[in-house]
BAVEX-158981 format. One record per residue (C-alpha): residue number from 1; z, y, x. Coordinates in nm, 2 decimals. Example, Ala and Ser with C-alpha at 12.3 -4.5 7.8 and 13.67 -1.06 7.14 Angstrom:
BAVEX-158981
<pt><resi>1</resi><w>0.78</w><v>-0.45</v><u>1.23</u></pt>
<pt><resi>2</resi><w>0.71</w><v>-0.11</v><u>1.37</u></pt>
***
This chain:
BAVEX-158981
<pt><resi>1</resi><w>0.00</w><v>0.00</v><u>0.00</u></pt>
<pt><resi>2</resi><w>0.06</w><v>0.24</v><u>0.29</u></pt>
<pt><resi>3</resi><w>-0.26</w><v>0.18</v><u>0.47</u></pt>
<pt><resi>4</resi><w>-0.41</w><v>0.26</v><u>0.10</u></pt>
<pt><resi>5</resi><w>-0.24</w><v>0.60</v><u>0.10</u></pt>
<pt><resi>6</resi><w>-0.37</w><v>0.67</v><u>0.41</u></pt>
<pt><resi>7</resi><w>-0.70</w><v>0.60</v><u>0.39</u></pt>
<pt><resi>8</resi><w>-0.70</w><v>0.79</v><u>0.03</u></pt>
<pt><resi>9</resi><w>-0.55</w><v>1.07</v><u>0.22</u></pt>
<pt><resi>10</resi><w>-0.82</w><v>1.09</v><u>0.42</u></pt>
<pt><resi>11</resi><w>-1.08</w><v>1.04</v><u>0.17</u></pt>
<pt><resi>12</resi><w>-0.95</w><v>1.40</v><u>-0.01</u></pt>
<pt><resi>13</resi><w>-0.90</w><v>1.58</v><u>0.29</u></pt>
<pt><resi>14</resi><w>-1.25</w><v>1.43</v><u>0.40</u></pt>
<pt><resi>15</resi><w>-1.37</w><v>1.51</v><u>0.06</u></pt>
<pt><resi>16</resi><w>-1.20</w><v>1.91</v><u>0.07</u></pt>
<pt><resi>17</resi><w>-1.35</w><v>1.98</v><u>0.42</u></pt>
<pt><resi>18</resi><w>-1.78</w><v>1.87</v><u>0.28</u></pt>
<pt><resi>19</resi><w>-1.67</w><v>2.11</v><u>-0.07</u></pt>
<pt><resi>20</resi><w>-1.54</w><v>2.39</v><u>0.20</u></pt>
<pt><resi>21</resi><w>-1.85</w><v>2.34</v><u>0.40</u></pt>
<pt><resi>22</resi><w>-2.10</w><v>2.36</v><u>0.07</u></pt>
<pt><resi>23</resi><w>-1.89</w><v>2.64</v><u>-0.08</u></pt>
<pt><resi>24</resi><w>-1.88</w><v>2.90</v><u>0.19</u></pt>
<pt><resi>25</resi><w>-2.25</w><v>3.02</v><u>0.24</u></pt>
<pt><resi>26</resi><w>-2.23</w><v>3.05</v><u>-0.17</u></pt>
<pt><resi>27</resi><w>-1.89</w><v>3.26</v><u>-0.12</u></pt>
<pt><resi>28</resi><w>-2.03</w><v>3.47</v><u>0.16</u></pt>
<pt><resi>29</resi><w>-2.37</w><v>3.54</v><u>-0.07</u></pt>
<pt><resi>30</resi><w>-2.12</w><v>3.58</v><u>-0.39</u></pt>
<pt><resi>31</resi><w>-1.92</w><v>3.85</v><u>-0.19</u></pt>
<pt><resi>32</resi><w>-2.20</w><v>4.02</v><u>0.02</u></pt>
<pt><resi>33</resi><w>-2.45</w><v>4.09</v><u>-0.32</u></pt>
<pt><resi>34</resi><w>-2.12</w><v>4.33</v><u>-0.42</u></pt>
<pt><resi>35</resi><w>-2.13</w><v>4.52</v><u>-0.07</u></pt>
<pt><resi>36</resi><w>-2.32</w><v>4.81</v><u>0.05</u></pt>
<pt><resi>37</resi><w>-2.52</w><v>4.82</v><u>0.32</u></pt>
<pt><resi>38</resi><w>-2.29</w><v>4.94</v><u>0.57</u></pt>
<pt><resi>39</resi><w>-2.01</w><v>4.67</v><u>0.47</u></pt>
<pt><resi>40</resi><w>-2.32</w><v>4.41</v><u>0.51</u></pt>
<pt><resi>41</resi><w>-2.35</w><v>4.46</v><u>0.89</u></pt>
<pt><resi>42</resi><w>-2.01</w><v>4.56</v><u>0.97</u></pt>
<pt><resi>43</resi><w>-1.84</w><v>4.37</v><u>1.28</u></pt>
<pt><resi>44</resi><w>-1.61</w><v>4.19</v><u>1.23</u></pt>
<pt><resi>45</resi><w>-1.70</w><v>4.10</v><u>0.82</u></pt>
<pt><resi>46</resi><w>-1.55</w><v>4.12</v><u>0.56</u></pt>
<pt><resi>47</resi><w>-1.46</w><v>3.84</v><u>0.39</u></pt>
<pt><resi>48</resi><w>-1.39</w><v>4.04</v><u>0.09</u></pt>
<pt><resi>49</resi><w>-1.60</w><v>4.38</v><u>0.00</u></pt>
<pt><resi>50</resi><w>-1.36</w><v>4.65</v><u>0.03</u></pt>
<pt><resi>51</resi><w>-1.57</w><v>4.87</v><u>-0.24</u></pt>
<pt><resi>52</resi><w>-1.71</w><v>4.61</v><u>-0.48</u></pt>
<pt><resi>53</resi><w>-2.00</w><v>4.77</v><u>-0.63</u></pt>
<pt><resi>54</resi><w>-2.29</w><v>4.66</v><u>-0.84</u></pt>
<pt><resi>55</resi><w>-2.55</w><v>4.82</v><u>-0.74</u></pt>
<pt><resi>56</resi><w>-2.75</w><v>4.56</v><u>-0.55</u></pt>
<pt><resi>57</resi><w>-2.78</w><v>4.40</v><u>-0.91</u></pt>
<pt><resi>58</resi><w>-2.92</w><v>4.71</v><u>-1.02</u></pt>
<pt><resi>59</resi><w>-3.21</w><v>4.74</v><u>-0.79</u></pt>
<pt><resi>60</resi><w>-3.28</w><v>4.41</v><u>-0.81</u></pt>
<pt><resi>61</resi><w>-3.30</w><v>4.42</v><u>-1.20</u></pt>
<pt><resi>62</resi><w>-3.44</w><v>4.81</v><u>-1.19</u></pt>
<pt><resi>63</resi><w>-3.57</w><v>4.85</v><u>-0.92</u></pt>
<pt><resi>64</resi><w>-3.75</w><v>4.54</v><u>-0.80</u></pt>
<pt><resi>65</resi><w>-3.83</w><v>4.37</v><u>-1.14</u></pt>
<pt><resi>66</resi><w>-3.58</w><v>4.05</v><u>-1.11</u></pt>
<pt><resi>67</resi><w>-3.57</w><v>4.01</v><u>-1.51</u></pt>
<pt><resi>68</resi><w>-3.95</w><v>3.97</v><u>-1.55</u></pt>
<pt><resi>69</resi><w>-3.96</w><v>3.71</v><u>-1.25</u></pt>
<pt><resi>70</resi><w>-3.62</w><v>3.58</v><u>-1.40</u></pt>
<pt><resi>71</resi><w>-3.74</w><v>3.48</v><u>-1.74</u></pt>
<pt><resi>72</resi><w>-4.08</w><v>3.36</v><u>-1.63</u></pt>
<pt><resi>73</resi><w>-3.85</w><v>3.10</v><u>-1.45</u></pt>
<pt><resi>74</resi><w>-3.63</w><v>3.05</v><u>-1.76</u></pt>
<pt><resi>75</resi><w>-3.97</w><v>2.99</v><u>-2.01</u></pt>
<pt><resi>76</resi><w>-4.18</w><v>2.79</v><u>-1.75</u></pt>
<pt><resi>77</resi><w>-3.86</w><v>2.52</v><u>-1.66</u></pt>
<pt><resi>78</resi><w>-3.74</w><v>2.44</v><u>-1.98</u></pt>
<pt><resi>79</resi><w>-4.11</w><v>2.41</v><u>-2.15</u></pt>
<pt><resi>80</resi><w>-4.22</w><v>2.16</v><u>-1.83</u></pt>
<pt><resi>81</resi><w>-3.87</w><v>2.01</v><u>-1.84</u></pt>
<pt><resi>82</resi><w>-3.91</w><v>1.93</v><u>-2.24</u></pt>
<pt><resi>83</resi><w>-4.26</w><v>1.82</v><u>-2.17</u></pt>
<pt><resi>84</resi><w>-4.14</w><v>1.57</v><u>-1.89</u></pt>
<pt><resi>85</resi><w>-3.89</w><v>1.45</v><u>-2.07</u></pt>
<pt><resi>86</resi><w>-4.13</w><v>1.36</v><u>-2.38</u></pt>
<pt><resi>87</resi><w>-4.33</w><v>1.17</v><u>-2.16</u></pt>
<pt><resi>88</resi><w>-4.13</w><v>0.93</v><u>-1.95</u></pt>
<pt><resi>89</resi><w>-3.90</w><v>0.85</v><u>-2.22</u></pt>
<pt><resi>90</resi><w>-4.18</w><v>0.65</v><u>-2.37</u></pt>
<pt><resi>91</resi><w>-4.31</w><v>0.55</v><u>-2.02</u></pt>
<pt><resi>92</resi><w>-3.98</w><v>0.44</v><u>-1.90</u></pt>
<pt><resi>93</resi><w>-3.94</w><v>0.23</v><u>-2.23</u></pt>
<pt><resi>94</resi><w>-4.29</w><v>0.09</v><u>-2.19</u></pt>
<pt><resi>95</resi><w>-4.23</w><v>-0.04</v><u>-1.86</u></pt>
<pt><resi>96</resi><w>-3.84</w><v>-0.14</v><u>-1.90</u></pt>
<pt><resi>97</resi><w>-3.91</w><v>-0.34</v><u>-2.19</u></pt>
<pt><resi>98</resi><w>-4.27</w><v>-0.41</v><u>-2.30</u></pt>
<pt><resi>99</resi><w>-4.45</w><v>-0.71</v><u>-2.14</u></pt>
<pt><resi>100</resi><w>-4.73</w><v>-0.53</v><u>-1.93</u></pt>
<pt><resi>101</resi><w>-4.90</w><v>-0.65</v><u>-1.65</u></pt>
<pt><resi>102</resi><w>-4.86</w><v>-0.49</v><u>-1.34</u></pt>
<pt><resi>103</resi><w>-4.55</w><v>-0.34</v><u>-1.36</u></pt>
<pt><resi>104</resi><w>-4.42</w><v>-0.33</v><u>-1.03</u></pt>
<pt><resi>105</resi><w>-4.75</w><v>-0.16</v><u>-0.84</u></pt>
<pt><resi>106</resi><w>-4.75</w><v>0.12</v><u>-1.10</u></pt>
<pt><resi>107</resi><w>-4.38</w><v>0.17</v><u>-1.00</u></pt>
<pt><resi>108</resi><w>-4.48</w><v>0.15</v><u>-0.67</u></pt>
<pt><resi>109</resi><w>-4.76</w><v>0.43</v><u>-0.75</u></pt>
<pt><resi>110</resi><w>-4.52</w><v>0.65</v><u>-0.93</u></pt>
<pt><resi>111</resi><w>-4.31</w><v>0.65</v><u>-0.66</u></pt>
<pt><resi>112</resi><w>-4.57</w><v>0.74</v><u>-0.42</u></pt>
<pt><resi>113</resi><w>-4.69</w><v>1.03</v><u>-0.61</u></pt>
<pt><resi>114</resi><w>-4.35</w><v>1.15</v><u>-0.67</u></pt>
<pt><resi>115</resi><w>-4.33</w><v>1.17</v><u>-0.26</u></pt>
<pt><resi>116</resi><w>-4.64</w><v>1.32</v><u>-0.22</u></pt>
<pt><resi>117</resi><w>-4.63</w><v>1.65</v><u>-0.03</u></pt>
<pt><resi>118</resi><w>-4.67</w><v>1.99</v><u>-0.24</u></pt>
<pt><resi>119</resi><w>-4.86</w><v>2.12</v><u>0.03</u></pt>
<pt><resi>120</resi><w>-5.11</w><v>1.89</v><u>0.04</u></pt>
<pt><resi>121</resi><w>-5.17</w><v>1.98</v><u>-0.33</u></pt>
<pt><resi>122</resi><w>-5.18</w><v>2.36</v><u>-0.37</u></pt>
<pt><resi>123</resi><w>-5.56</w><v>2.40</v><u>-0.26</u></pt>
<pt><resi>124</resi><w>-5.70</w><v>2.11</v><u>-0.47</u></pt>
<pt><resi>125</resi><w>-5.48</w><v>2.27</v><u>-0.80</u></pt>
<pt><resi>126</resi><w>-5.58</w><v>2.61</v><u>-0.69</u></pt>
<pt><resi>127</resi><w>-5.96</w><v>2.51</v><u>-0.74</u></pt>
<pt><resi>128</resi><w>-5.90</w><v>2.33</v><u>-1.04</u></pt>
<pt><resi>129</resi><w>-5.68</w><v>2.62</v><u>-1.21</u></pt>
<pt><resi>130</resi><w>-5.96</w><v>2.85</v><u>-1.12</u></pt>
<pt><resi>131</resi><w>-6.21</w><v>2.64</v><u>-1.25</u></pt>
<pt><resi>132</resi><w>-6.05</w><v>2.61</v><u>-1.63</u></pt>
<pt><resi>133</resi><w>-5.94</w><v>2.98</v><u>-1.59</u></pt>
<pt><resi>134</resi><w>-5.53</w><v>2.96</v><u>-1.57</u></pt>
<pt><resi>135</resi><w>-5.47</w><v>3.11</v><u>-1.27</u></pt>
<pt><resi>136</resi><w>-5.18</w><v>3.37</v><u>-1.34</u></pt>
<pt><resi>137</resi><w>-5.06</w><v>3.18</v><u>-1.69</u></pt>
<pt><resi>138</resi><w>-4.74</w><v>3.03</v><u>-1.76</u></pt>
<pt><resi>139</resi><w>-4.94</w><v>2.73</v><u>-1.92</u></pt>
<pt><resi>140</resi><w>-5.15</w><v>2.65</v><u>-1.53</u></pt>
<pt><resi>141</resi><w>-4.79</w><v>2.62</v><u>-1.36</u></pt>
<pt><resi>142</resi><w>-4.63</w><v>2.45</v><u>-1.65</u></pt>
<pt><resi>143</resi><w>-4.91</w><v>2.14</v><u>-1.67</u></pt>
<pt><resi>144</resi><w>-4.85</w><v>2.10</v><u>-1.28</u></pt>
<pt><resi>145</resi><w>-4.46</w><v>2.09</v><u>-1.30</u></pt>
<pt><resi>146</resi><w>-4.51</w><v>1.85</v><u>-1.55</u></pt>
<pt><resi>147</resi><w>-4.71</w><v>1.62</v><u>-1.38</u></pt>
<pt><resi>148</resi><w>-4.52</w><v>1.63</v><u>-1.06</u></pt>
<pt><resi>149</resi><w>-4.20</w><v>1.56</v><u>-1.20</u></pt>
<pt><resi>150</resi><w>-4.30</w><v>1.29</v><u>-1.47</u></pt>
<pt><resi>151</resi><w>-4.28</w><v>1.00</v><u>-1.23</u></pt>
<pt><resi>152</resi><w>-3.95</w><v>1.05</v><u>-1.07</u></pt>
<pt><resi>153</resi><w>-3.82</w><v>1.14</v><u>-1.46</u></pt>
<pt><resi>154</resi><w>-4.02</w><v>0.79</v><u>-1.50</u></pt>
<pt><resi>155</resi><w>-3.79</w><v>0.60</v><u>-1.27</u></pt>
<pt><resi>156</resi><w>-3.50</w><v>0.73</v><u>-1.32</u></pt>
<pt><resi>157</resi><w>-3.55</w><v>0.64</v><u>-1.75</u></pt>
<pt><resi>158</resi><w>-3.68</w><v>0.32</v><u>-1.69</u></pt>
<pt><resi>159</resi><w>-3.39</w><v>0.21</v><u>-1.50</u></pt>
<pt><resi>160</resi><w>-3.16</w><v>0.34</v><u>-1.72</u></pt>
<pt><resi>161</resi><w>-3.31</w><v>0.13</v><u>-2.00</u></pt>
<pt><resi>162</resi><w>-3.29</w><v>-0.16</v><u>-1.82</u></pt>
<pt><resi>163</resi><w>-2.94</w><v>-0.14</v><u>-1.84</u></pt>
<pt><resi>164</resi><w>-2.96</w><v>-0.10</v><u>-2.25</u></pt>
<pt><resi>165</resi><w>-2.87</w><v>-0.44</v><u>-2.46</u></pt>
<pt><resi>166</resi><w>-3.17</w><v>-0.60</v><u>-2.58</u></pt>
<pt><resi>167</resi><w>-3.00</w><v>-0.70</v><u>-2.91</u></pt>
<pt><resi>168</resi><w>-2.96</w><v>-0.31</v><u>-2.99</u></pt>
<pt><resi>169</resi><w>-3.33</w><v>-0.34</v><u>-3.06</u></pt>
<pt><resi>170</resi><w>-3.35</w><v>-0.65</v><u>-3.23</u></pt>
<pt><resi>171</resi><w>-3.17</w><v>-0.55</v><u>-3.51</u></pt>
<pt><resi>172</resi><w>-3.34</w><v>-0.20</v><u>-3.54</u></pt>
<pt><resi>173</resi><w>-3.66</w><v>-0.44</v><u>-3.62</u></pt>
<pt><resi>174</resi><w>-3.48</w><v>-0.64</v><u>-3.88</u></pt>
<pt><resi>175</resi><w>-3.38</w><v>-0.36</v><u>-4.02</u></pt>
<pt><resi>176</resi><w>-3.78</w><v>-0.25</v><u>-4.03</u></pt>
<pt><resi>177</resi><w>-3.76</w><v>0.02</v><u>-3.76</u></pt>
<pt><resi>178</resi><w>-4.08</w><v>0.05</v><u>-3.62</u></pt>
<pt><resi>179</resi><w>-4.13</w><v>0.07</v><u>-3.22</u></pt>
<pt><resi>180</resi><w>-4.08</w><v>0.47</v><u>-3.19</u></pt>
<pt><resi>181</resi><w>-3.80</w><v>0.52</v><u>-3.46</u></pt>
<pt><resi>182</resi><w>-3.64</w><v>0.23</v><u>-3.24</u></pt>
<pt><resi>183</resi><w>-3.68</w><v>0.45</v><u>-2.94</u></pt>
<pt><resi>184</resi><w>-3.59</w><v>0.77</v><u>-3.11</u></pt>
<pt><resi>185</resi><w>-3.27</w><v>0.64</v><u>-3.32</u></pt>
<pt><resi>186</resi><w>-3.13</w><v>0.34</v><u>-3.09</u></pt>
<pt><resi>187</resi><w>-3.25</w><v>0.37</v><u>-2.75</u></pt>
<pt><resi>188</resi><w>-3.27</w><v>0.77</v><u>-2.68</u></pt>
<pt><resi>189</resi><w>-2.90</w><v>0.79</v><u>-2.78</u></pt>
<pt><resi>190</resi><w>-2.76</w><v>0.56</v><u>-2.55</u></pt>
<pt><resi>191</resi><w>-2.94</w><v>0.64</v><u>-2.24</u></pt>
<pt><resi>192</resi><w>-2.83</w><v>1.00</v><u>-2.34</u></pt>
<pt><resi>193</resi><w>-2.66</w><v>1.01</v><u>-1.94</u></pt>
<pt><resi>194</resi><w>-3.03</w><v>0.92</v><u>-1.80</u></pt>
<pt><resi>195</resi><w>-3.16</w><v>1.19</v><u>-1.97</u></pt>
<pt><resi>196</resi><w>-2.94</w><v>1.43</v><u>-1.89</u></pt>
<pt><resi>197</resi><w>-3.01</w><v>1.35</v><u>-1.50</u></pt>
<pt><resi>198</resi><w>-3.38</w><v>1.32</v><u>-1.58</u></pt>
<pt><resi>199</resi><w>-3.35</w><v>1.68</v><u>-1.71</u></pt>
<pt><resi>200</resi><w>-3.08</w><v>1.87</v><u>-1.43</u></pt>
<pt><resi>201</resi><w>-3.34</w><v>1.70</v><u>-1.16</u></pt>
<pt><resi>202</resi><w>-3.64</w><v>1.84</v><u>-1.35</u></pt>
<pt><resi>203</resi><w>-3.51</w><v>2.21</v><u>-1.40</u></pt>
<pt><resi>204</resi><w>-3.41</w><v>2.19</v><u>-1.03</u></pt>
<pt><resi>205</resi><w>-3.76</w><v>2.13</v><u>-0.90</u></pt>
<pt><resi>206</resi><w>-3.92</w><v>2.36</v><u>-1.14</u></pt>
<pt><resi>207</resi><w>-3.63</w><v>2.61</v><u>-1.11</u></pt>
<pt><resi>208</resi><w>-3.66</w><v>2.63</v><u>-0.69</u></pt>
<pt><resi>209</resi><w>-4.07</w><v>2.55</v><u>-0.70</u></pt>
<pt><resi>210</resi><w>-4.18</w><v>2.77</v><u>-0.45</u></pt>
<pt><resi>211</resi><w>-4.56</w><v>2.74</v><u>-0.30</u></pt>
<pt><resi>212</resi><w>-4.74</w><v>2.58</v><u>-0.61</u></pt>
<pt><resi>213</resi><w>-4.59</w><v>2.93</v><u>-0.83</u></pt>
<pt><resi>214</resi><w>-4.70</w><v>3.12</v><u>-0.50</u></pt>
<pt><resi>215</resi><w>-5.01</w><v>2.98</v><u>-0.50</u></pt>
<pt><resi>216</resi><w>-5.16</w><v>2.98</v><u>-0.88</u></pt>
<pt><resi>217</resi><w>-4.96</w><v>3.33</v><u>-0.99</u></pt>
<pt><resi>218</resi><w>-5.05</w><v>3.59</v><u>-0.80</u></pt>
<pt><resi>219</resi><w>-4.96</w><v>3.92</v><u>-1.05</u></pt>
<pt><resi>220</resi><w>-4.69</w><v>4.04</v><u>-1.05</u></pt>
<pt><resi>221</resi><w>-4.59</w><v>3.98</v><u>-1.45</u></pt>
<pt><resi>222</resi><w>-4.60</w><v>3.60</v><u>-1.39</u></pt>
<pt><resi>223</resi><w>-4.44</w><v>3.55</v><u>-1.05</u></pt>
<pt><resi>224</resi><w>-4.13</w><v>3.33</v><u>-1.11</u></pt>
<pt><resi>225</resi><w>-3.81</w><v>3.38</v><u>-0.99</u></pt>
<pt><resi>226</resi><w>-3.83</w><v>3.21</v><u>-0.62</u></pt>
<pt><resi>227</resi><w>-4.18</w><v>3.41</v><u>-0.57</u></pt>
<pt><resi>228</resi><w>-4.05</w><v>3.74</v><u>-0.64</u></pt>
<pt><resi>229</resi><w>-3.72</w><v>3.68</v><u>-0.44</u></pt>
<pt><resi>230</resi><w>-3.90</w><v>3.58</v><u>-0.15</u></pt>
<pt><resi>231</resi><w>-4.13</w><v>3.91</v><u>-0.23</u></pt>
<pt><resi>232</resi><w>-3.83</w><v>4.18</v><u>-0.17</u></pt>
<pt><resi>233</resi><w>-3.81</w><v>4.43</v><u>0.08</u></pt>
<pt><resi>234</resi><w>-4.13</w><v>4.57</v><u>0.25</u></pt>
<pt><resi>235</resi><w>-4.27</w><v>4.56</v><u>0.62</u></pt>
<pt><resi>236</resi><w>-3.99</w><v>4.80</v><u>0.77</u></pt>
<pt><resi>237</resi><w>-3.70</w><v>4.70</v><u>0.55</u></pt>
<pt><resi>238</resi><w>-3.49</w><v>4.40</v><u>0.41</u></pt>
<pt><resi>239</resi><w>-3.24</w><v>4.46</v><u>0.16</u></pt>
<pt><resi>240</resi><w>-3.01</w><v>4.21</v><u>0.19</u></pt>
<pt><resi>241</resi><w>-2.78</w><v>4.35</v><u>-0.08</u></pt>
<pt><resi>242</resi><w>-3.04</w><v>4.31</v><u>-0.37</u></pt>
<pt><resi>243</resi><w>-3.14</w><v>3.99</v><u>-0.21</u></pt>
<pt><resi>244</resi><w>-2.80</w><v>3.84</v><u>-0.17</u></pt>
<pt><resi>245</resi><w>-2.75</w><v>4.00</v><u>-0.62</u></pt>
<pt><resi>246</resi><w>-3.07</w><v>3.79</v><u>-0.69</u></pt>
<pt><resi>247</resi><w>-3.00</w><v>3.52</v><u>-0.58</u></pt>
<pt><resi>248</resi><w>-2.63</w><v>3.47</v><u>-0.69</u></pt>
<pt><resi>249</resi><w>-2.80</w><v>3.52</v><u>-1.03</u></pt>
<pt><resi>250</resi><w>-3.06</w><v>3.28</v><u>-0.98</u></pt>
<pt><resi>251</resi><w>-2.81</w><v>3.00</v><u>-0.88</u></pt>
<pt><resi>252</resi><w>-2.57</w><v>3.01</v><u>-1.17</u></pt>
<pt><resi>253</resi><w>-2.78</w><v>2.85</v><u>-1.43</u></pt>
<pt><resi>254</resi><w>-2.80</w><v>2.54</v><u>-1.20</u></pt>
<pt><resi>255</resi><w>-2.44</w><v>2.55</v><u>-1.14</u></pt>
<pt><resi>256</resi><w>-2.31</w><v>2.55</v><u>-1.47</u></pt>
<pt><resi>257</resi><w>-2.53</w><v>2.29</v><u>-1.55</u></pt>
<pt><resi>258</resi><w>-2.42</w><v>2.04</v><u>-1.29</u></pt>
<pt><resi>259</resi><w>-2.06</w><v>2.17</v><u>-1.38</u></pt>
<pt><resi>260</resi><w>-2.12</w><v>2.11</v><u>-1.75</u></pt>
<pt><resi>261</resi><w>-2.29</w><v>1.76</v><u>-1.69</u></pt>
<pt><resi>262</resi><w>-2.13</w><v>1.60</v><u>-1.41</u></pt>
<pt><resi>263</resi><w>-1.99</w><v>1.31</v><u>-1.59</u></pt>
<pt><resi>264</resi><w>-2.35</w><v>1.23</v><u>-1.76</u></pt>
<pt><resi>265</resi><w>-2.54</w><v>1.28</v><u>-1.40</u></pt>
<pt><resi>266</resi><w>-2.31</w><v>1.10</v><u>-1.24</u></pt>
<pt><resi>267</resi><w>-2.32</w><v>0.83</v><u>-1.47</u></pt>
<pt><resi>268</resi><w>-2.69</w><v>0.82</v><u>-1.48</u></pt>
<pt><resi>269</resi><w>-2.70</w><v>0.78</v><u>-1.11</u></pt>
<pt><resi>270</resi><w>-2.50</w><v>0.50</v><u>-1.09</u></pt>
<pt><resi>271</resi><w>-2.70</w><v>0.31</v><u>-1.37</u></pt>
<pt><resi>272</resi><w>-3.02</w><v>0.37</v><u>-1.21</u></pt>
<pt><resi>273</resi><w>-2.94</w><v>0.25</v><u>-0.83</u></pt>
<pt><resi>274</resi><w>-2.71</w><v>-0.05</v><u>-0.97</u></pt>
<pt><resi>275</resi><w>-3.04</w><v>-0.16</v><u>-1.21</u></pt>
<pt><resi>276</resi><w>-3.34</w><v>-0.32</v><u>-1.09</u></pt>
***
């Protein structure tokens, strides 16, 4: 029992010192986005501004057009993330349950594409959004967020069902449920932790999406919010300030959703690397 204690002792202290290491660049932006430009580049720092002030939130909102860039983000990640989610819940059923050939080479593909460099694909889309006509449109950067992120969303769903009782949907068909109310009424509710992973993972990647947004939206009115940060400032000057107000905005939407859904994200990430 005391060998337990101590090796529990030093899985929190262990566990306190990786939080303190995560936490303090997000304290240090926190703090500086309330400090003035002098407080900033003092020597020694502050690890507290003196003369909290809110005016680096004002210039990035006023001055530097952060809300535009801010709810382009907000209306392009939750469509695509609704969209992805619409698709590989079926997917992920079809290939966790229904007897199709090939399964394990169309994993095998999905996974591929799903580790395929973004770099690799931003001249290709470029092309083919200029072709069809949606460069700068929220619907161009939408359609490519939603097909990058549908096979991991895939995978992480199809896994999850494995780990739903068969029986569940046995008696949804004696019952005369067809094969989508069975997915919508039975299945969907108890994989509810899966899709609330499938969904945190999907805002993040369209949420933090950088060189595809860069790419297809060059005006200014549908730059996201990543584009626009990285956009501050001009040749002679960088405002850390209004940089260091953006993003702590940008990041707290994907806090509080991590905070909100720990317990289903970390449930759905245990189901899907204990399931085959």
């Amino acid at each position: 029992m005391r060998i337990g204690r101590v090796r529990l002792t030093w899985t929190h202290l262990a566990a306190l010192l990786i939080a303190a290491f995560v936490a303090a660049p997000l304290y240090w932006m926190a703090a500086s986005s309330l400090k003035g430009p002098e407080e900033i580049g003092a020597n020694p720092p502050d690890l507290w501004p003196p003369n909290a002030t809110f005016e680096n939130y004002r210039q990035a909102f006023v001055d530097n057009n952060f809300g535009t860039y801010l709810v382009n983000s907000v209306l392009v990640s939750v469509v695509a993330t609704t969209l992805v989610l619409s698709l590989s819940a079926f997917a992920g059923y079809a290939l966790a349950r229904l007897p199709l050939r090939g399964k394990a080479p169309i994993m095998v593909a999905l996974l591929m594409i799903s580790l395929f460099p973004t770099i690799a694909l931003a001249a290709p889309l470029f092309l083919l959004m200029r072709d069809i006509g949606w460069l700068n449109s929220y619907q161009g950067l939408i359609l490519v967020y939603t097909a990058l992120n549908v096979p991991f969303a895939v995978w992480i769903l199809r896994n999850f069902f494995l780990g739903i009782p068969k029986e569940m949907e046995e008696v949804a068909w004696v019952d005369g449920a067809s094969p989508v109310r069975t997915v919508l009424s039975v299945i969907l509710p108890q994989a509810r932790p899966g899709m609330f992973t499938a969904a945190i993972f999907t805002f993040t990647a369209c949420w933090t999406e950088f060189l595809i947004a860069l790419t297809l939206n060059t005006a200014d009115r549908f730059r996201t919010m990543p584009v626009g940060l990285a956009l501050f400032g001009s040749q002679f000057t960088v405002p850390y300030g209004t940089i260091f107000a953006a993003a702590t905005v940008s990041v707290l939407p994907i806090a509080l959703l991590v905070l909100v859904f720990r317990r289903a994200v970390v449930s759905g990430l245990t189901a899907g690397a204990v399931k085959g």
